[in-house]
N, CA, C, O and CB atoms as a CASP TS submission, in Angstrom:
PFRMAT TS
TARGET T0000
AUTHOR 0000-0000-0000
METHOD Language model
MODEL 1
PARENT N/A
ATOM      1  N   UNK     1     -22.246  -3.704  78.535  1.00  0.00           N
ATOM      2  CA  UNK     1     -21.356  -3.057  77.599  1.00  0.00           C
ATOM      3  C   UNK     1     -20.503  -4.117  76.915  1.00  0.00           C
ATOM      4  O   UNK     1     -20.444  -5.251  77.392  1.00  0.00           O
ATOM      5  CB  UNK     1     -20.475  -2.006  78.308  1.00  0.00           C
ATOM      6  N   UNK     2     -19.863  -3.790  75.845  1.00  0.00           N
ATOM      7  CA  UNK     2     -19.306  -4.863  74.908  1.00  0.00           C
ATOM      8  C   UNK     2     -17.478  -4.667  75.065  1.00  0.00           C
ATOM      9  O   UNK     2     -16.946  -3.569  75.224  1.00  0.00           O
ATOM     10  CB  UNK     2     -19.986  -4.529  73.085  1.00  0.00           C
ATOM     11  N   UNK     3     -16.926  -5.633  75.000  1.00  0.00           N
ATOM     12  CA  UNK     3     -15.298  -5.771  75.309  1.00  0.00           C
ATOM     13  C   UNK     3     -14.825  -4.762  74.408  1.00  0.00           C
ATOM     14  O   UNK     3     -14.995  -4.777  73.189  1.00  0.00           O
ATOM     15  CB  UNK     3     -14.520  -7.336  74.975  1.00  0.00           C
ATOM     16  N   UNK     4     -14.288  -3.977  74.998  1.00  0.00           N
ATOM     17  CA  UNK     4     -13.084  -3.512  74.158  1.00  0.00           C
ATOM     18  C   UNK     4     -11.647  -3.989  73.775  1.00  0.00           C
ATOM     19  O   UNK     4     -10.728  -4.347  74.513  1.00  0.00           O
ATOM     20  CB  UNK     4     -12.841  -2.556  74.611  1.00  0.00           C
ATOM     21  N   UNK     5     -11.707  -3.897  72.476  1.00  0.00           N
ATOM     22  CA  UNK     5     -10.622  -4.320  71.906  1.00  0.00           C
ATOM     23  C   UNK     5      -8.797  -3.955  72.232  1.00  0.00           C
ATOM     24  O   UNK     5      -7.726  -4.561  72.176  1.00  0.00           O
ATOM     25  CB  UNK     5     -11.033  -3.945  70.727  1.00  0.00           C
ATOM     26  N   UNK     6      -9.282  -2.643  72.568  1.00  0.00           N
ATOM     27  CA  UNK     6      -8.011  -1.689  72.548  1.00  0.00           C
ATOM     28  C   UNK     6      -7.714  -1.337  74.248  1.00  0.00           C
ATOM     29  O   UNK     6      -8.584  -1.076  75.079  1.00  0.00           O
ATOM     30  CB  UNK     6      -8.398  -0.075  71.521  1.00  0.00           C
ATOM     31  N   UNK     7      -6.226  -1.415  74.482  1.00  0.00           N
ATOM     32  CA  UNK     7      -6.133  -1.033  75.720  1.00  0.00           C
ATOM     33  C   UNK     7      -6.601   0.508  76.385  1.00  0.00           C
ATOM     34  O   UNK     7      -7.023   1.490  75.774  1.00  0.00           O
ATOM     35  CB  UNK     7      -4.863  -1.275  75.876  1.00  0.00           C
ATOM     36  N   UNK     8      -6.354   0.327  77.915  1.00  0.00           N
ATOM     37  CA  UNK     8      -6.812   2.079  78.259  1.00  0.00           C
ATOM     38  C   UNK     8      -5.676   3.132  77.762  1.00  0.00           C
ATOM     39  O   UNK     8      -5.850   4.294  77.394  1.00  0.00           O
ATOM     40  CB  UNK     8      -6.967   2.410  80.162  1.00  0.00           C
ATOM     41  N   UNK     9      -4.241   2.259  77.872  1.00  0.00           N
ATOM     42  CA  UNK     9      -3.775   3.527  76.807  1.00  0.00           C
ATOM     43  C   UNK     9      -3.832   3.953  75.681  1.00  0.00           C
ATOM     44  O   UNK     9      -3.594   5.115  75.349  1.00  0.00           O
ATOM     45  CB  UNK     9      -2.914   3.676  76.653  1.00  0.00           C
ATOM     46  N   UNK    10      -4.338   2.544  74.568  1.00  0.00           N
ATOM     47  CA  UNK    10      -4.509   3.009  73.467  1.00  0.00           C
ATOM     48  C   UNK    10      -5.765   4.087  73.326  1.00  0.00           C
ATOM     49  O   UNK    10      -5.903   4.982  72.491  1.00  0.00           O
ATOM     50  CB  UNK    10      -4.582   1.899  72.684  1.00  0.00           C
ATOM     51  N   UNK    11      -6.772   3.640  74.598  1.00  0.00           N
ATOM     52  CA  UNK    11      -7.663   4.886  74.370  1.00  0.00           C
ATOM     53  C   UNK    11      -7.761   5.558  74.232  1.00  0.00           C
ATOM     54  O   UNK    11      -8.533   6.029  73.395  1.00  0.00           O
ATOM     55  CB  UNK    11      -8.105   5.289  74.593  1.00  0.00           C
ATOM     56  N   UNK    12      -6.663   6.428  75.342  1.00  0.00           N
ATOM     57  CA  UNK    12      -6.326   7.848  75.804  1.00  0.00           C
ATOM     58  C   UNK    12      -5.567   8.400  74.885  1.00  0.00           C
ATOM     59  O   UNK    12      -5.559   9.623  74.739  1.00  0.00           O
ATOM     60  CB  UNK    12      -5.635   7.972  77.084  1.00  0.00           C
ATOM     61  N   UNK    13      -4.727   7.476  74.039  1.00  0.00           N
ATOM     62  CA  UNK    13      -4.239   8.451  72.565  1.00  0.00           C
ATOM     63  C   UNK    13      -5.345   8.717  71.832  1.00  0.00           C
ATOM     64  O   UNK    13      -5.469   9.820  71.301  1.00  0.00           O
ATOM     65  CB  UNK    13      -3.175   7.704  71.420  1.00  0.00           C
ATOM     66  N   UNK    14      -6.226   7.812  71.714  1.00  0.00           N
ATOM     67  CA  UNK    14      -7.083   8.030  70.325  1.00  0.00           C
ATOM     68  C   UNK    14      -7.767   9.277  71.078  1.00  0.00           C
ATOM     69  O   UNK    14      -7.832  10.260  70.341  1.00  0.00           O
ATOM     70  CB  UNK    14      -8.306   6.550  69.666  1.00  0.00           C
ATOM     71  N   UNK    15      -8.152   9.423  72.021  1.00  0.00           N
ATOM     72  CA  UNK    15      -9.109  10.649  72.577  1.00  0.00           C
ATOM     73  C   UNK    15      -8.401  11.650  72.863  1.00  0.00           C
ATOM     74  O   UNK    15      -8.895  12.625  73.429  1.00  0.00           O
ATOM     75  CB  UNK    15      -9.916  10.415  73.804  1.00  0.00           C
ATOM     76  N   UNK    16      -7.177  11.591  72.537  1.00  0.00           N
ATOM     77  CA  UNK    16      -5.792  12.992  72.752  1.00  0.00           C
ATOM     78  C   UNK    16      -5.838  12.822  71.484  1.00  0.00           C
ATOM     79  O   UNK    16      -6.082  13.960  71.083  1.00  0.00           O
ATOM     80  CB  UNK    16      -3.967  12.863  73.659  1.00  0.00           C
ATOM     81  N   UNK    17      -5.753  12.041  70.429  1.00  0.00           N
ATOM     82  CA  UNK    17      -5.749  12.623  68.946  1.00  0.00           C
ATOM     83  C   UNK    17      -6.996  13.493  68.350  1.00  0.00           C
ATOM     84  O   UNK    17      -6.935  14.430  67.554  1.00  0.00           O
ATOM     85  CB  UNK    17      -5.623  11.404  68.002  1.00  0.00           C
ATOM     86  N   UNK    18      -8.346  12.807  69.074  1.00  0.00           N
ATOM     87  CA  UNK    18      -9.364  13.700  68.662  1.00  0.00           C
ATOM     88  C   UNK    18      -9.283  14.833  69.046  1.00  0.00           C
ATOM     89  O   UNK    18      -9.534  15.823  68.359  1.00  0.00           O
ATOM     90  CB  UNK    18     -10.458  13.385  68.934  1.00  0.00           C
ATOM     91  N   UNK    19      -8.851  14.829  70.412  1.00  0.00           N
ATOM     92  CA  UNK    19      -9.052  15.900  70.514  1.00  0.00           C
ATOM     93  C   UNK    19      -8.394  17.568  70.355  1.00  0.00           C
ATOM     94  O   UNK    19      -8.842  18.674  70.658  1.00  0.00           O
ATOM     95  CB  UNK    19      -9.325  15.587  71.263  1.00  0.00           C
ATOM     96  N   UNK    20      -6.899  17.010  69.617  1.00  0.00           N
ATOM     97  CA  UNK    20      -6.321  18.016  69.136  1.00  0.00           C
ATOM     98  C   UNK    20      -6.793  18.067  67.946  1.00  0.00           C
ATOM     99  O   UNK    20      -6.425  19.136  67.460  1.00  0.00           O
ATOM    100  CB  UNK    20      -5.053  18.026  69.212  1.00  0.00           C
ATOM    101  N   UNK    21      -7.704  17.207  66.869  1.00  0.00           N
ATOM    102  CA  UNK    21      -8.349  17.683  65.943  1.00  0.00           C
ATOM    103  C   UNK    21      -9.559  18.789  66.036  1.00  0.00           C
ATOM    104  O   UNK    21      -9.949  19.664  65.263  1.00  0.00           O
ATOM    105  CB  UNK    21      -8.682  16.667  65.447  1.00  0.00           C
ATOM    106  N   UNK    22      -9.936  18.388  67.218  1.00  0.00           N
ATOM    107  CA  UNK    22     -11.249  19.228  67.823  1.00  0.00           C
ATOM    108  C   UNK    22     -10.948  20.384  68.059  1.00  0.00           C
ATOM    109  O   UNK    22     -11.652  21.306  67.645  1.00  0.00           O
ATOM    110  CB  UNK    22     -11.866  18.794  69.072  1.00  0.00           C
ATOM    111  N   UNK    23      -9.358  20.679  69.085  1.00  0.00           N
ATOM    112  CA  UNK    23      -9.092  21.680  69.375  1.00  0.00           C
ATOM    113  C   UNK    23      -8.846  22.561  68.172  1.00  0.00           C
ATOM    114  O   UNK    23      -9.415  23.649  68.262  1.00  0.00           O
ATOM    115  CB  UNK    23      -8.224  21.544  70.197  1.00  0.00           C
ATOM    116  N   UNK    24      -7.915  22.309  66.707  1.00  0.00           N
ATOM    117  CA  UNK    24      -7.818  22.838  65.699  1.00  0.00           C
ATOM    118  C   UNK    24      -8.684  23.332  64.957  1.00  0.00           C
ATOM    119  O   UNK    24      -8.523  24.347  64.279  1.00  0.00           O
ATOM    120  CB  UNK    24      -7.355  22.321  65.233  1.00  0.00           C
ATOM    121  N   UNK    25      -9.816  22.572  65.022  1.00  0.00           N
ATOM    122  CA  UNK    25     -10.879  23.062  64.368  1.00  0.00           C
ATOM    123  C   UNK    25     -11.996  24.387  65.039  1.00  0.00           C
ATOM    124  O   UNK    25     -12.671  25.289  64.542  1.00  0.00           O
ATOM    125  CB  UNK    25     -11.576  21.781  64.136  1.00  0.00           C
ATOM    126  N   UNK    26     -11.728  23.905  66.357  1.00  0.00           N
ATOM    127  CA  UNK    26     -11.965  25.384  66.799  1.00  0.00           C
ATOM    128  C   UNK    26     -11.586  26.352  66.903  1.00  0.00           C
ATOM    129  O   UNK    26     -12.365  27.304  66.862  1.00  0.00           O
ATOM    130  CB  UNK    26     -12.144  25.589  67.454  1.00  0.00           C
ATOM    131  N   UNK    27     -10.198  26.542  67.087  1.00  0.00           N
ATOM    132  CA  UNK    27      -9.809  27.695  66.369  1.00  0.00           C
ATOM    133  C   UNK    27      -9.503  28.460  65.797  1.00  0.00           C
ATOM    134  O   UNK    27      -8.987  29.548  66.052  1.00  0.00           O
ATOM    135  CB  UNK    27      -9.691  27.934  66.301  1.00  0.00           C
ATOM    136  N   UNK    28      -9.965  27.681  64.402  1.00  0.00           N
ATOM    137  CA  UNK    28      -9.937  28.013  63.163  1.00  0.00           C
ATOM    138  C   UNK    28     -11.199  28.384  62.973  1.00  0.00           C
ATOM    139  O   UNK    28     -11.329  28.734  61.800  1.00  0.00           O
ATOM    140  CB  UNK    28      -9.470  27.087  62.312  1.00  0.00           C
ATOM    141  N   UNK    29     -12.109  28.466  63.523  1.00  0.00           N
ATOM    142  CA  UNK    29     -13.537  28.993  63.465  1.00  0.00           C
ATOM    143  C   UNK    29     -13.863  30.078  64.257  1.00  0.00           C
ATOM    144  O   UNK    29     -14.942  30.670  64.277  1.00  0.00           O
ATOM    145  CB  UNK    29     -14.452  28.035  63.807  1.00  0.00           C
ATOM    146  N   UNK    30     -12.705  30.345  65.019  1.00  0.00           N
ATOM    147  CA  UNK    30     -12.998  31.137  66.637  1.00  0.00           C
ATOM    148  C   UNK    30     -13.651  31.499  67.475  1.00  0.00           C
ATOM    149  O   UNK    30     -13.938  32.556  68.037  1.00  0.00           O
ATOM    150  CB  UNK    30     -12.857  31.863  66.863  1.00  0.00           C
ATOM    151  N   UNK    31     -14.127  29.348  67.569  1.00  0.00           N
ATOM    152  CA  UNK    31     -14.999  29.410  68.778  1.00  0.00           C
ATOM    153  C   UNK    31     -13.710  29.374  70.005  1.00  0.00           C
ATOM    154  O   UNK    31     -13.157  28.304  70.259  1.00  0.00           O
ATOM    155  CB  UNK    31     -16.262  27.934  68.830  1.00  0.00           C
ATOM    156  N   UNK    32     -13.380  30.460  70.603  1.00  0.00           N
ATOM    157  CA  UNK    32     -12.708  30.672  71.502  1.00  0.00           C
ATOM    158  C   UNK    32     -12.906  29.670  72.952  1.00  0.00           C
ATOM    159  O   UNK    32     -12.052  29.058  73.594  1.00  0.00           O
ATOM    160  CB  UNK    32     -12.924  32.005  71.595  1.00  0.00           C
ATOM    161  N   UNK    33     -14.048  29.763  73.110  1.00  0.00           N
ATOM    162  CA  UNK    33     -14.568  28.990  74.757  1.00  0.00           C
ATOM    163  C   UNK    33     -14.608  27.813  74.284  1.00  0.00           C
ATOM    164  O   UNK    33     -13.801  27.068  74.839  1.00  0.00           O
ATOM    165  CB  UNK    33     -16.184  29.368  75.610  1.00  0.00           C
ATOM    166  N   UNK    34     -15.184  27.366  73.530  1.00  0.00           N
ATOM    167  CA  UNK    34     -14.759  25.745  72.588  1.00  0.00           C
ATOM    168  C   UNK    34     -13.278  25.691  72.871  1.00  0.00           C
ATOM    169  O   UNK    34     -12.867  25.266  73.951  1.00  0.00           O
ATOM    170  CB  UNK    34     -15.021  25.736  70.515  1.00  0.00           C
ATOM    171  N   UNK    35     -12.446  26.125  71.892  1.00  0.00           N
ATOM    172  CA  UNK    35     -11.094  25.797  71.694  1.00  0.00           C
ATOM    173  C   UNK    35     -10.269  25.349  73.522  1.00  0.00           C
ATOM    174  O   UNK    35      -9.494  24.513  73.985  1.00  0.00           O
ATOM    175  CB  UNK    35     -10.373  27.389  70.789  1.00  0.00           C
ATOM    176  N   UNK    36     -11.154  26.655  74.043  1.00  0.00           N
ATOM    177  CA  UNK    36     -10.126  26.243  75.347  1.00  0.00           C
ATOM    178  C   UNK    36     -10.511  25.106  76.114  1.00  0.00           C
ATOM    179  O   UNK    36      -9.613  24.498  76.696  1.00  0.00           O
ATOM    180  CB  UNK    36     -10.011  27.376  76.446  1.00  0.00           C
ATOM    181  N   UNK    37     -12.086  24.578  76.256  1.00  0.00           N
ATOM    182  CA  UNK    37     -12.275  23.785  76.696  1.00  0.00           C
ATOM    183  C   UNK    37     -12.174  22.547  76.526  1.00  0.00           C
ATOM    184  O   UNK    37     -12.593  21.605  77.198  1.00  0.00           O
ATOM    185  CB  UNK    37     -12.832  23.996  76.855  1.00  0.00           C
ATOM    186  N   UNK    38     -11.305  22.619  75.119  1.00  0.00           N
ATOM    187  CA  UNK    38     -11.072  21.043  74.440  1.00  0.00           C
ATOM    188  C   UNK    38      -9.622  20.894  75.112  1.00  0.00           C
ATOM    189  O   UNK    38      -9.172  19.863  75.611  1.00  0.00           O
ATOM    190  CB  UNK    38     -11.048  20.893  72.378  1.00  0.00           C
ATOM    191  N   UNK    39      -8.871  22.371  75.002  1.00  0.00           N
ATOM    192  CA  UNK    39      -7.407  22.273  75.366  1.00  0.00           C
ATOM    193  C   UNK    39      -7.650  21.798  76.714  1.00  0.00           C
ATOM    194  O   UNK    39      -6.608  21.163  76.877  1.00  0.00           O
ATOM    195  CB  UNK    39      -6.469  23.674  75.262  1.00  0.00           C
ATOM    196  N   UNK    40      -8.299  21.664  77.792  1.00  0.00           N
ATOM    197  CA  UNK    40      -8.290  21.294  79.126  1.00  0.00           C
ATOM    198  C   UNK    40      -8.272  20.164  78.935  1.00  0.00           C
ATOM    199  O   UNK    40      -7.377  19.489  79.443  1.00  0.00           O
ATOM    200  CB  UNK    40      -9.214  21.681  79.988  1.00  0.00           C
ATOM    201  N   UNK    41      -9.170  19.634  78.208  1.00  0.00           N
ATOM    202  CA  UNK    41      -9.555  17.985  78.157  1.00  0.00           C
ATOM    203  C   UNK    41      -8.562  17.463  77.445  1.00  0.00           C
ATOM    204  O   UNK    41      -8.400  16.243  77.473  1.00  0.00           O
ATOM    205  CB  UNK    41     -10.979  17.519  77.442  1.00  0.00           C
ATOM    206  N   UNK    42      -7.614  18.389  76.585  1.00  0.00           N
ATOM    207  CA  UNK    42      -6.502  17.659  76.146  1.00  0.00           C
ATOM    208  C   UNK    42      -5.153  17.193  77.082  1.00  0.00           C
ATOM    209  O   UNK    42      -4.370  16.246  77.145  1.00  0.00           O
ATOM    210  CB  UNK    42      -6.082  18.448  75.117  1.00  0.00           C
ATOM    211  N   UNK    43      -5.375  18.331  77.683  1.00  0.00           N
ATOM    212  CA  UNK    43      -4.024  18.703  79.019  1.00  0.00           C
ATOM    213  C   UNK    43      -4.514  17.107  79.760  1.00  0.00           C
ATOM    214  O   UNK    43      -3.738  16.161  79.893  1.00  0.00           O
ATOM    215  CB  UNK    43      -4.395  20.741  80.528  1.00  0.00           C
ATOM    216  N   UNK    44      -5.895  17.109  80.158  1.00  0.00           N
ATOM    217  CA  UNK    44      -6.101  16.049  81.008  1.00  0.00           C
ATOM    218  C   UNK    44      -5.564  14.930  80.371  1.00  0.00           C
ATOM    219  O   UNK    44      -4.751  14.162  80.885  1.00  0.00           O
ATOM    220  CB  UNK    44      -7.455  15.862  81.370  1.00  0.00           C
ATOM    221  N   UNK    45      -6.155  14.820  78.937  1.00  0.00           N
ATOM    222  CA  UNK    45      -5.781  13.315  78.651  1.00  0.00           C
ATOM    223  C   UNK    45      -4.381  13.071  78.373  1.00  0.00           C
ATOM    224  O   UNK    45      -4.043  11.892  78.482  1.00  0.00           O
ATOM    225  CB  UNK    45      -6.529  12.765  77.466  1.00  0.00           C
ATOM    226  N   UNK    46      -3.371  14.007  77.997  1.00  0.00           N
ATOM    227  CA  UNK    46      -1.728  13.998  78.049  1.00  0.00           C
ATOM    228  C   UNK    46      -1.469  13.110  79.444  1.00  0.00           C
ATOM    229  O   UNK    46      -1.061  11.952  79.541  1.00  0.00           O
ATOM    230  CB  UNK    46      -0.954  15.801  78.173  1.00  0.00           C
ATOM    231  N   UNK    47      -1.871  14.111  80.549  1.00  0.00           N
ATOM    232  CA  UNK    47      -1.775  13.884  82.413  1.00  0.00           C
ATOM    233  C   UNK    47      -2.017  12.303  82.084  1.00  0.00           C
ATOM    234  O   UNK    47      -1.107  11.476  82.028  1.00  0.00           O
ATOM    235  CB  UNK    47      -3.350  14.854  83.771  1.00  0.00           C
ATOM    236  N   UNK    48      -3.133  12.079  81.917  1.00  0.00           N
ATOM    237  CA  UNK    48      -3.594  11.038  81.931  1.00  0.00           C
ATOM    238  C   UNK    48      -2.128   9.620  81.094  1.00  0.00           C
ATOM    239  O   UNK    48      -1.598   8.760  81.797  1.00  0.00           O
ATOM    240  CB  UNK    48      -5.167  11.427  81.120  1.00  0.00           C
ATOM    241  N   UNK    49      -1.889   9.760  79.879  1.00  0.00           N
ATOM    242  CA  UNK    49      -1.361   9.232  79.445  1.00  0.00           C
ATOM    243  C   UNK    49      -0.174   9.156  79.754  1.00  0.00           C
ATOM    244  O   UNK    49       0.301   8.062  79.450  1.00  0.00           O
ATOM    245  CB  UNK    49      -1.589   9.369  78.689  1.00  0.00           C
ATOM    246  N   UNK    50       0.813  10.126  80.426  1.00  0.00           N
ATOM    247  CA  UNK    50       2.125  10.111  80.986  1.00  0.00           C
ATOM    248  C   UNK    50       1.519   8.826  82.587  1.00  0.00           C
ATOM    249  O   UNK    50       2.240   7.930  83.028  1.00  0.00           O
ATOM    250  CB  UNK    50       2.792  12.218  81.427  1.00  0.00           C
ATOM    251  N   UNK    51       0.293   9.110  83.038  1.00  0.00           N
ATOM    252  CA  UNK    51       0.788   8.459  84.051  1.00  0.00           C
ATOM    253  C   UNK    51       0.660   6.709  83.751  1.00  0.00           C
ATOM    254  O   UNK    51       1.182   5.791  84.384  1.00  0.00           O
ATOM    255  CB  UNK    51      -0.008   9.025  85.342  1.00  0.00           C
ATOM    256  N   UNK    52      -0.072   6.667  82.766  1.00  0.00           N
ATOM    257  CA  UNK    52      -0.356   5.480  82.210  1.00  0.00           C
ATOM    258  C   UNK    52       1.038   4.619  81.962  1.00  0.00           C
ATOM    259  O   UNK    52       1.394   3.533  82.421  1.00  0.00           O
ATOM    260  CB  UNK    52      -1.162   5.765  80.921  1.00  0.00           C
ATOM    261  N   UNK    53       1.832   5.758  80.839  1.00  0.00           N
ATOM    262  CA  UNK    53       3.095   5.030  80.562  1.00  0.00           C
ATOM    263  C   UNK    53       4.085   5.036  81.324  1.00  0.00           C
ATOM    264  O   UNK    53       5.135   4.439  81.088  1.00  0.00           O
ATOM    265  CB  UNK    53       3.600   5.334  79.568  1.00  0.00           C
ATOM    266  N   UNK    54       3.738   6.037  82.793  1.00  0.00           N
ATOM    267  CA  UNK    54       5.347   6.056  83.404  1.00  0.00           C
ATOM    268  C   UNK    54       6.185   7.329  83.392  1.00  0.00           C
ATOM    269  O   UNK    54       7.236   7.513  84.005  1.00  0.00           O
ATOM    270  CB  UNK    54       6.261   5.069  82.574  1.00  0.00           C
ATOM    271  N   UNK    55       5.528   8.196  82.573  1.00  0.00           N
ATOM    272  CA  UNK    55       6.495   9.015  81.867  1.00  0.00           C
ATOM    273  C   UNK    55       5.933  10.340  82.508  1.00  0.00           C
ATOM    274  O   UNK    55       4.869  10.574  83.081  1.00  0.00           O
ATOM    275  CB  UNK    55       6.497   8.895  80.104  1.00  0.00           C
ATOM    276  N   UNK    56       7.118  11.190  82.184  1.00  0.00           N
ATOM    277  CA  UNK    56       6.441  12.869  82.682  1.00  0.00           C
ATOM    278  C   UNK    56       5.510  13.720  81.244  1.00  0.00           C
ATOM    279  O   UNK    56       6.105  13.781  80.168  1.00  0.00           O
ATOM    280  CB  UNK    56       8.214  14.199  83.167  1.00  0.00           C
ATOM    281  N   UNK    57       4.923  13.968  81.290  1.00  0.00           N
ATOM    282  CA  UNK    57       4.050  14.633  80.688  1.00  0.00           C
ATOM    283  C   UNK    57       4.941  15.888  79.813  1.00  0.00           C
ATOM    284  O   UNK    57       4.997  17.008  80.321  1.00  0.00           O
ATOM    285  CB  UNK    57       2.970  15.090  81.804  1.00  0.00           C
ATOM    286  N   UNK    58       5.568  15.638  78.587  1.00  0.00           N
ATOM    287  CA  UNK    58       5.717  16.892  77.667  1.00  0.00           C
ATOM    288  C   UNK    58       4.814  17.995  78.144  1.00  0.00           C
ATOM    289  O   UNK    58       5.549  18.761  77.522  1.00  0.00           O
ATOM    290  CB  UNK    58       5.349  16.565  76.131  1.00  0.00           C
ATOM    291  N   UNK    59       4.112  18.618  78.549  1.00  0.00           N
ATOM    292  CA  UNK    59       3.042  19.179  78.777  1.00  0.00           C
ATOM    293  C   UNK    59       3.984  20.353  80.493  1.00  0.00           C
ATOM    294  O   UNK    59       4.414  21.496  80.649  1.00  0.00           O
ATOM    295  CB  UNK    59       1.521  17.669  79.018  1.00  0.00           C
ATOM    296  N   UNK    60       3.840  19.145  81.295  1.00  0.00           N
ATOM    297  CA  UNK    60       4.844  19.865  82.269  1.00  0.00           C
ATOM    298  C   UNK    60       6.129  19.592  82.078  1.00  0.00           C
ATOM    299  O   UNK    60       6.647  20.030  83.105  1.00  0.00           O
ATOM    300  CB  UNK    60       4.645  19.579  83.626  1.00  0.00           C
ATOM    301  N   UNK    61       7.120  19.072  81.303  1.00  0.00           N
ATOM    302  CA  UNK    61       8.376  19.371  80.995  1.00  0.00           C
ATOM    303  C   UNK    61       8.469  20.697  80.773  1.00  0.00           C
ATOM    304  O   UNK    61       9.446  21.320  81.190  1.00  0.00           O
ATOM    305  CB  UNK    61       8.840  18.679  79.985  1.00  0.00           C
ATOM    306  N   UNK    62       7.552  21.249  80.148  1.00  0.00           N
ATOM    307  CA  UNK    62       7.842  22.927  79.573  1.00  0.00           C
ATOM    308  C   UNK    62       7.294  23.869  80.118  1.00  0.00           C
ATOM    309  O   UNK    62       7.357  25.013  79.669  1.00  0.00           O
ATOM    310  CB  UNK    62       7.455  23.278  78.256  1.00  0.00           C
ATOM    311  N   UNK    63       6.678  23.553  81.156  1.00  0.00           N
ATOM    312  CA  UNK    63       6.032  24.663  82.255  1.00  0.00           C
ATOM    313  C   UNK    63       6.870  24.403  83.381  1.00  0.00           C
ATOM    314  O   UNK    63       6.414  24.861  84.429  1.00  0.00           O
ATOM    315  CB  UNK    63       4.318  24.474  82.714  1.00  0.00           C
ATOM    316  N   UNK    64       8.232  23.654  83.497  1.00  0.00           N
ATOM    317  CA  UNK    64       9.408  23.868  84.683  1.00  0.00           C
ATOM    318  C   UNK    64      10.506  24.315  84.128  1.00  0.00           C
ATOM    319  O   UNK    64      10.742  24.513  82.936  1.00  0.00           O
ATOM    320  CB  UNK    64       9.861  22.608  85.487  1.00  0.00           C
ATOM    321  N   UNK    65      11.341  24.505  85.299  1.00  0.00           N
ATOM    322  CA  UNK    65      12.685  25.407  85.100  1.00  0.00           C
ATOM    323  C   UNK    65      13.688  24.233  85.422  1.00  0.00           C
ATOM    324  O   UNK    65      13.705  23.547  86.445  1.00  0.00           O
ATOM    325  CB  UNK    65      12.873  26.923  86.260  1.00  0.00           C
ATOM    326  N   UNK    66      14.378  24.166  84.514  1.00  0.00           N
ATOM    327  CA  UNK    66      15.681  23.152  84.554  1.00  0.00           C
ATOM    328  C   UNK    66      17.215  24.259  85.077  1.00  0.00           C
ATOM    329  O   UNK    66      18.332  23.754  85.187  1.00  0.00           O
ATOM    330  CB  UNK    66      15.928  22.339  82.547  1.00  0.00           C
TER
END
């Protein structure tokens, strides 16, 4: 395989940016089982990227009770 240029976090944005394009576009078409299964893979790659940077995940900031 060939070097990548870009770090693993820069990855995980670019594949959290696709994939809220992906997710939009599906449900604007209403492929329903599409849409949700992109939203999983989005949730993951958020997870993913909070733990990368350190940070808590916007994602579960708003699914707890302060």
């Amino acid at each position: 395989m060939g070097e990548n240029k870009f770090s693993r976090t820069e990855n995980i944005r670019y594949i959290q940016q696709m994939l809220g394009e992906l997710r939009s576009m599906a449900k604007l078409n209403d492929l329903d089982m599409l849409a949700y299964l992109i939203e999983i893979a989005y949730i993951e790659s958020n997870d993913l990227l909070a733990k990368e940077t350190n940070t808590v995940s916007p994602l579960k900031k708003r699914n707890t009770s302060t």
